[in-house]
MARKOL-45455 format. One record per residue (C-alpha): x, y, z. Coordinates in steps of 0.2 Angstrom, whole numbers, plus 2048, in hexadecimal, padded with zeros to 3 digits. Example, Ala and Ser with C-alpha at 12.3 -4.5 7.8 and 13.67 -1.06 7.14 Angstrom:
BEGIN
83E7EA827
8447FB824
This chain:
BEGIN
A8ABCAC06
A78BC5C05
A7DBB6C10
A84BC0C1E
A76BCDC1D
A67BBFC1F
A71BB7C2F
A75BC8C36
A61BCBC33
A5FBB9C3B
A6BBBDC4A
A60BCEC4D
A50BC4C4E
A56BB3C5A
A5CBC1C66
A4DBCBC65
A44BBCC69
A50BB5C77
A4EBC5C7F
A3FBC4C80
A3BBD5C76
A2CBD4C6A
A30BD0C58
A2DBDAC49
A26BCEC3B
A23BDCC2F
A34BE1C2F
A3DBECC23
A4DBF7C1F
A46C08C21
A3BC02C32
A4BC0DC3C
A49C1CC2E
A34C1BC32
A34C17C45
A41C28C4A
A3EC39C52
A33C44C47
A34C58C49
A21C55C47
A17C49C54
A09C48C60
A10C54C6B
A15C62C60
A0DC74C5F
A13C81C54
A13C95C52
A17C99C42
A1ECACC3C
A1DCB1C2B
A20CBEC1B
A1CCBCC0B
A29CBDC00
A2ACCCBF1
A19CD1BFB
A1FCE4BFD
A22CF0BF4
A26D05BF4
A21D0FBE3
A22D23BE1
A21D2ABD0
A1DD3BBD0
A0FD41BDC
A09D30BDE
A11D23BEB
A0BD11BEC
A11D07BFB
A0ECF4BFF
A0FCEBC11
A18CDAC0F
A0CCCBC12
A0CCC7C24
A06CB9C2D
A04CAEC3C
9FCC9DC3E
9FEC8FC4C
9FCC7EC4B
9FBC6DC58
9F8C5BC51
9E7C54C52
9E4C47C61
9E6C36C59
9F4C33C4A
9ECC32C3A
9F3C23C2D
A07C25C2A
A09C38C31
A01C44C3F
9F3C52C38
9F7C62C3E
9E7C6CC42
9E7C7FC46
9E5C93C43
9EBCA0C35
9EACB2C34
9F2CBDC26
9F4CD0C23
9F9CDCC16
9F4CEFC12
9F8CF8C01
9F7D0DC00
9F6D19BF3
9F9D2BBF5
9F7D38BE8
9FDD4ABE9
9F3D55BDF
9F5D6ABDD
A05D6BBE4
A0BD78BD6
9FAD84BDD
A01D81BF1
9F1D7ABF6
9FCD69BF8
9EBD5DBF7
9EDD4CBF9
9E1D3ABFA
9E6D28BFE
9E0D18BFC
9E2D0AC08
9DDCF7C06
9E0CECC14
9DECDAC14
9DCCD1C22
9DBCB8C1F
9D1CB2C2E
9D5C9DC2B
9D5C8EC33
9E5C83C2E
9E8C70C2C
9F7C68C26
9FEC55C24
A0EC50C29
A14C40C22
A21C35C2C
A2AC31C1B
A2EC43C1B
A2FC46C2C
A3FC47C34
A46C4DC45
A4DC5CC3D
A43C5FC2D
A32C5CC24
A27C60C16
A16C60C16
A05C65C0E
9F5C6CC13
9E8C7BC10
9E1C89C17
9CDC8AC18
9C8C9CC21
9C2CADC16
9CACBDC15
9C4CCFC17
9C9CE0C0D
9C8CEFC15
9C9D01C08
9CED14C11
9CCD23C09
9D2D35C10
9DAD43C0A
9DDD55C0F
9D1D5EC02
9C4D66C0D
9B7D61BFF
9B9D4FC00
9B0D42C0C
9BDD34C15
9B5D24C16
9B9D12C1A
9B2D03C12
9B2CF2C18
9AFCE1C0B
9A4CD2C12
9B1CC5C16
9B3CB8C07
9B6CA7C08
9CACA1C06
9D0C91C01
9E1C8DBFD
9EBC7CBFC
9FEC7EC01
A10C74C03
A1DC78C0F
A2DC72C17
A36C78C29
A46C75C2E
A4BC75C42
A5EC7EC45
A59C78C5A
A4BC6FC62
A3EC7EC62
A45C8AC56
A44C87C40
A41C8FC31
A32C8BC25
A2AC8EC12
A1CC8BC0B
A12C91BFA
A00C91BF6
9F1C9BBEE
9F2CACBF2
9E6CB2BFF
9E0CC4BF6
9E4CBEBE3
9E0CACBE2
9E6CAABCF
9F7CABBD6
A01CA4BE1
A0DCA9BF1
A1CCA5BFA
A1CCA6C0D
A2DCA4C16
A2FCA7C2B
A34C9FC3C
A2CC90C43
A29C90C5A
A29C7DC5D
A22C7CC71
């Protein structure tokens, strides 16, 4: 067997070179596997749509309801100019969102039916850059790694009903975000895929979150 491999090898190279075609000398098993279409290359540009997963929530006990927007987000990103070592750096935006509320109903038994709620909304402002290796680069499906490097901003709302109490609305200086992250997509057609990916979270950095959505190739 190892004989008819090494002249089928031989074969491929004598007609390479009769042909006239330029000879690989590094050549290898896997240079098919590495040299084939990618989902990601120099021409790719993608819109990605996501939701955090177990991000929202909807609590009532009592007079008192806390409710929880899931985390949304959106981010683009196009490869950088020139290829960079074994795989294309990806180079874009980022913007997230979520709002938490909690109302409280208070003299309801004396029908004045009061009420005050709190609001914090966070708003992640980031600029994102991801690798794309070409060993895990396919034409349908990849995995890659990257981080996010932007800063967030917290906005708090209060207002109630009760005539002697002041509604106001405060806003957080935005504060500096970091957060590394891994990811994979996977392309049903040309254009259209699914992705996921799982980092620190934006507004509690001791944890970690899960962010799943639909990837726009154009």
């Amino acid at each position: 067997m190892k004989k008819i491999f090494a002249v089928l090898i031989l074969v491929n190279f004598s007609f390479s070179a009769f042909a006239g075609e330029p000879v690989n000398r590094n050549y290898s098993l896997l240079s098919n596997q590495a040299d084939g279409e990618k989902c990601y290359d120099e021409k790719t540009h993608i819109i990605n749509v996501g939701i955090g997963l177990y991000s929202g929530y909807y609590v009532r006990v009592g007079g008192e309801k806390y409710t929880s927007s899931p985390y949304l987000n959106l981010s683009y990103e196009q490869p950088w100019p020139k290829k960079l070592g074994p795989g294309f750096l990806g180079v874009g935006a980022y913007f997230g969102y979520k709002t938490e509320k909690y109302k409280y109903n208070y003299n309801t038994w004396y029908g004045s039916g009061y009420y005050y709620e709190r609001r914090y909304t966070y708003y992640t402002i980031a600029g994102r850059a991801a690798y794309h290796w070409d060993v895990l680069n396919t034409n349908k499906a990849e995995v890659y790694g990257g981080v996010l490097i932007g800063a967030f901003l917290n906005v708090y709302s209060y207002n109630d009903n009760d005539p002697n109490e002041v509604d106001y609305v405060s806003v957080n200086p935005f504060s500096p975000y970091v957060s590394p992250f891994l990811g994979a997509r996977y392309y049903f057609t040309d254009n259209i895929g699914v992705f996921a990916e799982t980092g620190v979270h934006p507004h509690h950095r001791s944890s970690y979150h899960a962010t799943v959505g639909c990837s726009i190739k154009f």
